[in-house]
C-alpha positions in Angstrom: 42.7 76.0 12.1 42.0 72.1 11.5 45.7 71.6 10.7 46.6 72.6 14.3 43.6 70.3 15.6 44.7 66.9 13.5 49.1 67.7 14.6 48.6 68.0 18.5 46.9 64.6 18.8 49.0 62.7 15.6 52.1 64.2 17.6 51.2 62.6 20.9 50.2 59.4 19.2 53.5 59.6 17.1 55.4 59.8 20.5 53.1 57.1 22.6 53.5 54.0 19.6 56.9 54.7 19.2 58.0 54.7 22.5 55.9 51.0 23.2 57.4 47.5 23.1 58.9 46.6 19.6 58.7 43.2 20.3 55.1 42.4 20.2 53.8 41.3 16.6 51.2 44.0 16.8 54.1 46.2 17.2 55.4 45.1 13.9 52.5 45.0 12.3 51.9 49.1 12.9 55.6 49.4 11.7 54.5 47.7 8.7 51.5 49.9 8.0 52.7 53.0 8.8 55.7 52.0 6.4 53.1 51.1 3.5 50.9 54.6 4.3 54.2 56.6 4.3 55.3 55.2 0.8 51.8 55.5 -0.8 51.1 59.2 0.6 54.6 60.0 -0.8 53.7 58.5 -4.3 49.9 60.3 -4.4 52.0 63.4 -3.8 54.5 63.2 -6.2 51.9 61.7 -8.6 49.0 64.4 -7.8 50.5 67.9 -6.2 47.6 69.4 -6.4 45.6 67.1 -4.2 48.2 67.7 -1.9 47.4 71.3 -2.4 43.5 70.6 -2.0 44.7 69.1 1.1 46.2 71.2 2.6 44.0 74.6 1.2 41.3 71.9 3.4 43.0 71.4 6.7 44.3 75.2 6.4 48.2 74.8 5.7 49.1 77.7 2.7 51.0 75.4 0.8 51.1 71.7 0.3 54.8 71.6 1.1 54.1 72.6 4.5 51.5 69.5 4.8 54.0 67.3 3.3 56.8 68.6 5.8 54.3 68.5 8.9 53.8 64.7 7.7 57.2 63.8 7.5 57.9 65.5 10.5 55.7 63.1 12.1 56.7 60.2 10.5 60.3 60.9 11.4 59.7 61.6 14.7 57.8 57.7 14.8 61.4 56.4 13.7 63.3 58.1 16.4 61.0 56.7 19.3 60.6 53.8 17.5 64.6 52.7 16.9 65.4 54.5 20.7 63.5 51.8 22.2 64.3 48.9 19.5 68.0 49.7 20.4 67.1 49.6 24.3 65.5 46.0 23.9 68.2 45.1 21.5 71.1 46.1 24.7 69.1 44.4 27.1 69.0 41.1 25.2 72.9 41.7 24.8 73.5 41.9 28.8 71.1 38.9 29.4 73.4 37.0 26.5 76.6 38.1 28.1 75.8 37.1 31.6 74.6 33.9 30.8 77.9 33.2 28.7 79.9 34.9 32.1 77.8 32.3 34.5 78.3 29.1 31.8 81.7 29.9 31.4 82.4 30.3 35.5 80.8 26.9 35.9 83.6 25.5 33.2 86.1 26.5 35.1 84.6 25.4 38.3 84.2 22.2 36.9 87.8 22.0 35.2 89.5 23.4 38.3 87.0 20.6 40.7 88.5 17.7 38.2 92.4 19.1 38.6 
């Protein structure tokens, strides 16, 4: 089956860009395209089912559900990877911001307690 051929590698890909940095702009860039090919595959479908059915009758899936639900299985799989590690940048920035506030306001008092 070519449907079993295009999942394995769009899995591993899924998995390997959503589990890079979020911070690079090329990182934000592919979140921005795969954003714009998610919404316009979901309007062809809605708009055409039976291309979505030609599809998937082309690939080997029986019904063009199943191709959408493979798809968005996909896509949310991206998101998952994708906001794990945007949250792990996001609490390492935090700890960085919180000790730099702990060693400024350590210094105060050094400096208050040094005047006294």
């Amino acid at each position: 089956m070519i449907i079993k051929a295009l999942l394995i590698p769009a899995l591993l890909m899924a998995v390997v860009f959503s589990l890079r940095a979020r911070a690079s702009l090329r990182g934000q860039a592919r979140r921005k395209v795969i954003a714009v090919l998610t919404v316009l595959a979901g309007a062809t479908a809605v708009a055409f089912p039976t291309l979505l059915q030609d599809v998937a009758d082309a690939v080997g899936v029986t019904r063009g559900t199943d191709l959408l639900t493979y798809g968005l299985a996909l896509v949310i799989l991206y998101l998952v990877g994708s906001t794990s590690v945007r949250f792990r940048e996001q609490e390492s920035r935090f700890v960085r911001l919180a000790r730099q506030v702990a060693l400024a306001e350590a210094e105060a008092r050094l400096a208050s307690a040094r005047q006294a």
